[in-house]
N, C-alpha and C positions, 0 to 999 in steps of 0.2 A: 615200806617203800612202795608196794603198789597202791594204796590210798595216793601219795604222793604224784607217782605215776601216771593213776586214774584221773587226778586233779587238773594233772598237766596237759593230757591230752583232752579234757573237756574244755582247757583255757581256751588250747590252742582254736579248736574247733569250732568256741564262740568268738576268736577272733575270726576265724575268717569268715563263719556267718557277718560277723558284723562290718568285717572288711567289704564284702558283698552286697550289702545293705547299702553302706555307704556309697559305692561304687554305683548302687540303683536310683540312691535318690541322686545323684550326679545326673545321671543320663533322663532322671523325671528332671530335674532344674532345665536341664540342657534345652528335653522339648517342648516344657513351655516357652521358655525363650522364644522359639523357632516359631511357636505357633500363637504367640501371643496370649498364653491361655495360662491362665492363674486359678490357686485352689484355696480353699478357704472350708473353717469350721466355725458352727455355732453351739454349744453347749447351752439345751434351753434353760433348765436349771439355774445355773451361775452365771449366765448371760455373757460366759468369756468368748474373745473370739478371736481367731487365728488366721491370716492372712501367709501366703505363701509370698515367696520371692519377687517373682514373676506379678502375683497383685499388686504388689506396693507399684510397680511402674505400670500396669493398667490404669490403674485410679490417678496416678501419675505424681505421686509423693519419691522423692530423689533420695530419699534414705529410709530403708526400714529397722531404724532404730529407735522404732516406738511401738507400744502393745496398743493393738486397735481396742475399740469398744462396739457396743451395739447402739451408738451415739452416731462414731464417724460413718459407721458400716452405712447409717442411713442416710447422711449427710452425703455421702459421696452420690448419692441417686438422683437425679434429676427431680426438681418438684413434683412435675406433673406424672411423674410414672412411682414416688412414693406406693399411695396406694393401694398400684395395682400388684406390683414386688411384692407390699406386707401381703395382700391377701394371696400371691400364691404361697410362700412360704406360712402362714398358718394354715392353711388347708393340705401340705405336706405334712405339716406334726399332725393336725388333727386327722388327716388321714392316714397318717404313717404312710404316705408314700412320695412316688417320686414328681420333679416337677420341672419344668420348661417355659423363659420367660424372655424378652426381646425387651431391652429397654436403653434409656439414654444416661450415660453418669457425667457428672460437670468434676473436670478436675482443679487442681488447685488455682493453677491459669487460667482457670475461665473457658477451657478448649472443651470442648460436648465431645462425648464419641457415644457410638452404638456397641452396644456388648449384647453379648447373648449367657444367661445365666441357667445352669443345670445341675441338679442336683436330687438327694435324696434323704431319707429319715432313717437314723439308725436307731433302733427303738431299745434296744435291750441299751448303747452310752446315751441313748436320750439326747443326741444331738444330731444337727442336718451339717451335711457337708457335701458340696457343690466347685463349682469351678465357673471361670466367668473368664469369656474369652472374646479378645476386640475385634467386630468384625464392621469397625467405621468402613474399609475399604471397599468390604464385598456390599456393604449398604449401599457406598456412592456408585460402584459398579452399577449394582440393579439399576439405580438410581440414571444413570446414564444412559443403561439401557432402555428404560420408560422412556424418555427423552427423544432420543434416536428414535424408540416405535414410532411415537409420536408424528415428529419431523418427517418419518417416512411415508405415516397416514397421510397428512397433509399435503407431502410433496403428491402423493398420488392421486388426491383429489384435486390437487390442483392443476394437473397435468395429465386430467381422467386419464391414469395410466394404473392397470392392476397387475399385481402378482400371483403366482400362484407356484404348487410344488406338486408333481407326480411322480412318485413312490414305485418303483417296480413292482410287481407284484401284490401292485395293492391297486383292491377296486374305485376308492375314490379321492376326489383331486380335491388339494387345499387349493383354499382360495382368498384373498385377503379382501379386507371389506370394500375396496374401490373396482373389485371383480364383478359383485354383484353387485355394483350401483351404474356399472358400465353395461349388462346383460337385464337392471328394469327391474330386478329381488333388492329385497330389504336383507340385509348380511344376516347370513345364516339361518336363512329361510328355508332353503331347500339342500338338499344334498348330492352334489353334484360329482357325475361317474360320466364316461365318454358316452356310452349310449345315452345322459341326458343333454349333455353339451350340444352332441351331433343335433338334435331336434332343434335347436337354437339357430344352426349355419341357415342362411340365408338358400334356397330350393336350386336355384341357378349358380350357385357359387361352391355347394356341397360336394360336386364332384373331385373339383381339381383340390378342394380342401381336404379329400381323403387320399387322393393321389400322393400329397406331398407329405402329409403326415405319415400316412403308412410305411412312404420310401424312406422318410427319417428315420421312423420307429424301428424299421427292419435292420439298417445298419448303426443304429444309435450315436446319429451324428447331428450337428446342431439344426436348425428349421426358420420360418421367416417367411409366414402368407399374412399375404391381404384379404382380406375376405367381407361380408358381409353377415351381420347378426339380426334377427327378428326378434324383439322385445316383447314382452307378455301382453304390451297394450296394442301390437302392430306395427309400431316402430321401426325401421329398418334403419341400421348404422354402423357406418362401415370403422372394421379395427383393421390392427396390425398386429400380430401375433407372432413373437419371436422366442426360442428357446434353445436351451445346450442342454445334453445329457451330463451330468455330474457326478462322480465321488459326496457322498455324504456320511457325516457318523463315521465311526472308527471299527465298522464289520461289514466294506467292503459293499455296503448298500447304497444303491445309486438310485437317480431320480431325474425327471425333466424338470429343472429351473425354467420359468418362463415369466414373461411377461406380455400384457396385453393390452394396447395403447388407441382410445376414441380416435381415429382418425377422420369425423365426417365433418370435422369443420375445413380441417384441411382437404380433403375432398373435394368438399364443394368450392372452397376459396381456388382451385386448382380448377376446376369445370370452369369455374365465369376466369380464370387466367388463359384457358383455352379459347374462352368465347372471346376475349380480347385478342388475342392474336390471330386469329380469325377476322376479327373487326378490324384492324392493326394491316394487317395482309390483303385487305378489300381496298382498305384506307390508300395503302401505297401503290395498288394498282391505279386508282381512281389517280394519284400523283402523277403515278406513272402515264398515263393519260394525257394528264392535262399537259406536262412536260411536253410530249407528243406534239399538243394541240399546239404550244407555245413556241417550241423550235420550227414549229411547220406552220401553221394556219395564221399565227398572229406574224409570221416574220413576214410573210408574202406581201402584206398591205404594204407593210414599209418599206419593199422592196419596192414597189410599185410607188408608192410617195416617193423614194429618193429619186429611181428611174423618170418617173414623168416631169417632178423637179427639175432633174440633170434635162432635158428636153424642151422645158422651158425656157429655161435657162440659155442655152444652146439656142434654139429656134427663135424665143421672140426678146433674147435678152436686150437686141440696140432698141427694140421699143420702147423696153420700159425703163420707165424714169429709176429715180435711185430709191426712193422710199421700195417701189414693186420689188427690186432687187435686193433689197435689205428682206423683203418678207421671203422673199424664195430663200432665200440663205439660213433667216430662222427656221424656214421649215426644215428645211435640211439638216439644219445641228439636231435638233429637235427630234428628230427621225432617228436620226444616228444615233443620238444619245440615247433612246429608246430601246435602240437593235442590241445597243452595249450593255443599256439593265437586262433586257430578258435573257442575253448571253449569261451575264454571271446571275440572275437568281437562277437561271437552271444549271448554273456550274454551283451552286452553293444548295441549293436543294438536291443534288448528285451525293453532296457530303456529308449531308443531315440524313440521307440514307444507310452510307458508310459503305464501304467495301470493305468487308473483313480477310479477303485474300492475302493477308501476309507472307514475305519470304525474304529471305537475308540479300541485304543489301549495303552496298559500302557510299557513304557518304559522297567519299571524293569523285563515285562516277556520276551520281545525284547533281551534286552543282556544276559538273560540267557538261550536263545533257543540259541544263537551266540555262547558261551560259552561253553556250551555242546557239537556244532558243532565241539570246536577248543580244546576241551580237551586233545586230545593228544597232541599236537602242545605247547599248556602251561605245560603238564608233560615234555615233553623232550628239552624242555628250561628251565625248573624250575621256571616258569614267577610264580610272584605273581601279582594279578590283583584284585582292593580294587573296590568295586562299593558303590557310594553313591548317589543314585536316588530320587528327588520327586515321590511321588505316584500319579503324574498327566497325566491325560490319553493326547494323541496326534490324531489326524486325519489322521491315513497312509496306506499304501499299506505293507501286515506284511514282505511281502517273500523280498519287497525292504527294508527297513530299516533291516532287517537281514543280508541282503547283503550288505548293509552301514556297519554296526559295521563290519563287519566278516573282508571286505576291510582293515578297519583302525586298528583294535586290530591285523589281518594275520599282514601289514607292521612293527606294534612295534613288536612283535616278531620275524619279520625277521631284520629289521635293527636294529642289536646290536651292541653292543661291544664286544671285546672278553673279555674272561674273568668275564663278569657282566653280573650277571643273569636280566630277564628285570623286570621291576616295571611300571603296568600301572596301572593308578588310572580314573576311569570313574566316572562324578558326572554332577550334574543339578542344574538351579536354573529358576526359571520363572518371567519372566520381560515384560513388554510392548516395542514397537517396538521405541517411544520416547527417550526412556531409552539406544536406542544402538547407536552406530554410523554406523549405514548405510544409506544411501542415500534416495537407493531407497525402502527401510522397508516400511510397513504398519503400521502408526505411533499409532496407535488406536488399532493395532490388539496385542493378546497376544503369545511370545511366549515360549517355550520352550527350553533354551539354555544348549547345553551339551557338555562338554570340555571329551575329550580322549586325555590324556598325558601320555605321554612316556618318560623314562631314553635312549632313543637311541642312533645312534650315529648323527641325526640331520641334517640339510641343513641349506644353505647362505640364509641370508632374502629375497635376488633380487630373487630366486628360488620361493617364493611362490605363486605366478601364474602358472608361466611356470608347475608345478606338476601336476596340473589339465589336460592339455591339454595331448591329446590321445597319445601314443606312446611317450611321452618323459620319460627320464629315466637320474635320476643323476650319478648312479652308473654302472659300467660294468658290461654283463654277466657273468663273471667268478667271479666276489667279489658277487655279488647278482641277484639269480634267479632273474624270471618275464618277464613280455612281455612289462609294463610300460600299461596299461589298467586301471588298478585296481581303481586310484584315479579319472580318467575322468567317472570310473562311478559313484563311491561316488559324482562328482560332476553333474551326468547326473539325480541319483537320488535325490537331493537335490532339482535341478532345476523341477521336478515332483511333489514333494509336495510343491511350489514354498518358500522353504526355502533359504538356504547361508550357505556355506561354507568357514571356513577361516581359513588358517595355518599359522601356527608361532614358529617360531624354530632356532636356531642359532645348529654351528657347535658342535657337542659332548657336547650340552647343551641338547638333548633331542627334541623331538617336541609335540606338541600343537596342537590339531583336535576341532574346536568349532565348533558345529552343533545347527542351529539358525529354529527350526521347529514350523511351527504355528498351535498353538492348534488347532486352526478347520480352515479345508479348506473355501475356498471362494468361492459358488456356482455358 
């Protein structure tokens, strides 16, 4: 009985080794699964060969219900890396030892991936057994990452802009190759620590560049100087040098991220923008000026033309025959009409200046200070003029938008018809800039849309450009005053509150003024 006994508790004992066995290669099947990673035997002898679970879906074969050979084993290898595979594996038998190999296998689809194959010689079974695990991902990863450096190189040479990294506690600063092609060094020429950088700051500009940095440094908060750099050949050129203190790595080690951007083209493109508004500021003085000269010096003679005219006129008019009285009369309109151009080209070069003094104002007080202006001009036309206004305030300049309406409502009462007294109807509606068809509108912004129509007597559609532009005129001096001014300033003021104007009108159908103003300006 104890033979039997003894037997039994030996069975039991090699089942649960074997039970446990089992149970280990479970949890080995399990993480190659997990990790992609397949193992494999060669017997150099009998040239059998053993593929695990896990390889048969590496190589990418959908059933492992076939005995591999040392036929497929090599088949599954990409041509060009044949080769190099045999010869590490015979230099592991013939060295008896172990070996490490990066190569490409083509599966049965046709699909390439990257494996990595490792292994070793067991010399007393006289076979190598190894494992071979996919690492196509982490390839295309590097892979991307090359890429990315790349792109990055690039982007910085293209935007001479460099990187760099300062490490606490450590004496010298990385620096990426667009650092030293921005400082006059060939990359990785020299080895750069703050005492070499400092020698580099521009003599005049050193101080306040240690001022700022040190204040940063001492409370490790982010930074942001302009400065100037001296280049190994004498070179002066100005950066821009911005950085944060960061978390890096996973122990708590921090570092100044930065970066450092050529600014001397902007610079200099920035000195001659000064010198232009400078010359810009000279320019509108000299304007300014002549305006002067033109309200004052040039209006006198005319005054003195109409004046001694009217005294002529007066004094020796039973003299003169009718021709002499026709010429005084030319002279006269002639004068006049003179006094009325340099009135409005100095009221239209006032606009081409601009007043940017904006403040909220409500329309409906707007065309009734207009209104009141044009009172008499509507009694002795007999105009009826309907206003229908939102009560929504606008962003403008008051004295120009006065002179907006005054323009458009003077032209409906001067181009009529005979016989028909005029009929202008003024009204608003308020819409988003999505909502219109312009182009170039602020599609987000809100604005203020307000029609002035007229019963006139109207213009060609092709015309409605051409109106705007300075001195054109449709009509003759003799059928209709003017200087032809009037609309390029409506349009001079529009372009001031950066609104739109736009007319629309056919022949003895009347015309159409849409004024397109945006509630609040854009700072």
């Amino acid at each position: 009985m104890s033979v039997v006994s003894g037997l039994k508790s030996e069975a039991a004992e090699l089942q649960k080794k074997n039970k446990y066995l089992l149970e280990r290669v479970d949890v080995l099947n399990l993480a190659e699964r997990i990790t992609h990673l397949g193992s494999w035997e060669i017997f150099v002898e009998s040239g059998q060969v053993k593929w695990s679970e896990e390889l048969y879906k590496v190589y990418g074969f959908k059933n492992d219900d076939f005995l591999p050979d040392t036929h497929i084993n090599q088949q599954v290898v990409a041509p060009e890396y044949r080769e190099k595979v045999s010869k590490e594996l015979k230099s592991a038998i013939d060295n008896k030892t172990s070996f490490a190999v990066e190569y490409q296998i083509i599966q049965p689809s046709g699909t390439r991936k990257y494996v990595l194959g490792q292994g070793f010689y067991i010399e007393g079974e006289a076979k190598l057994v190894g494992t071979i695990q996919d690492i196509t991902e982490l390839k295309e990863a590097v892979l991307k990452l090359k890429i990315n450096e790349s792109l990055l190189r690039e982007a910085e040479t293209v935007s001479h802009s460099g990187s760099w990294e300062w490490i606490d506690g450590k004496e010298f600063i990385l620096w990426s190759d667009e650092m030293y092609n921005i400082h006059g060094f060939l990359p990785h020429s020299v080895f750069v620590n703050f005492a070499f950088y400092k020698g580099l700051v521009h003599e005049d500009d050193l101080p306040l560049f240690m001022d700022n940095f040190y204040r940063a440094k001492k409370d490790k908060v982010s930074f942001k100087i302009n400065y100037r750099v001296v280049l190994p050949s004498g070179e002066i050129r100005h950066v821009l040098t911005t950085a944060e203190h960061k978390r890096i790595g996973l122990n708590n080690n921090y570092a100044y991220i930065g970066n450092t951007q050529d600014v001397t083209q902007l610079r200099e493109a920035q000195v001659q923008l000064e010198e232009k508004v400078v010359e810009l500021n000279r320019s509108n003085k000299d304007l300014e000026q002549f305006a002067y000269v033109a309200s004052h010096d040039l209006q006198e003679p005319l005054r003195k033309i109409q004046a001694f005219g009217d005294r002529l006129k007066d004094k020796y008019g039973g003299q003169l025959n009718e021709e002499a009285l026709d010429y005084i009369s030319r002279m006269r309109g002639a004068s006049e009409r003179m006094r009325a151009l340099i009135d409005d080209l100095l009221t239209f070069s006032k606009f081409t200046r601009g007043n940017k003094s904006f403040s909220k104002l409500k329309l409906s007080d707007i065309v009734k200070k207009t209104l009141s202006n044009l009172d008499l001009a509507i009694e002795l036309k007999k105009a009826t003029v309907s206003v229908n206004l939102e009560e929504d305030e606008v962003e403008g300049v008051e004295s120009q938008l006065i002179q907006l309406f005054q323009n458009l409502i003077g032209n409906s009462l001067k181009f009529t018809n005979q016989n028909v007294s005029p009929n202008i109807e003024i009204s608003s509606v308020t819409k988003y800039g999505h909502e219109l068809n312009i182009t170039e509108i602020n599609k987000n912004q809100l604005y203020c849309v307000v029609e002035v129509k007229d019963n006139g007597i109207g213009f060609e559609t092709e015309d409605t450009l051409k109106i705007f532009d300075i001195f054109h005129r449709l009509h003759s001096r003799i059928d209709y005053e003017g200087t032809g001014i009037g609309l390029a300033i409506c349009k001079r003021i529009m372009d001031n509150h950066s609104g739109f104007i736009i007319a629309e009108s056919k022949p003895d159908e009347g015309a159409t003024f849409v004024l397109i103003l945006p509630k609040k300006q854009n700072k």
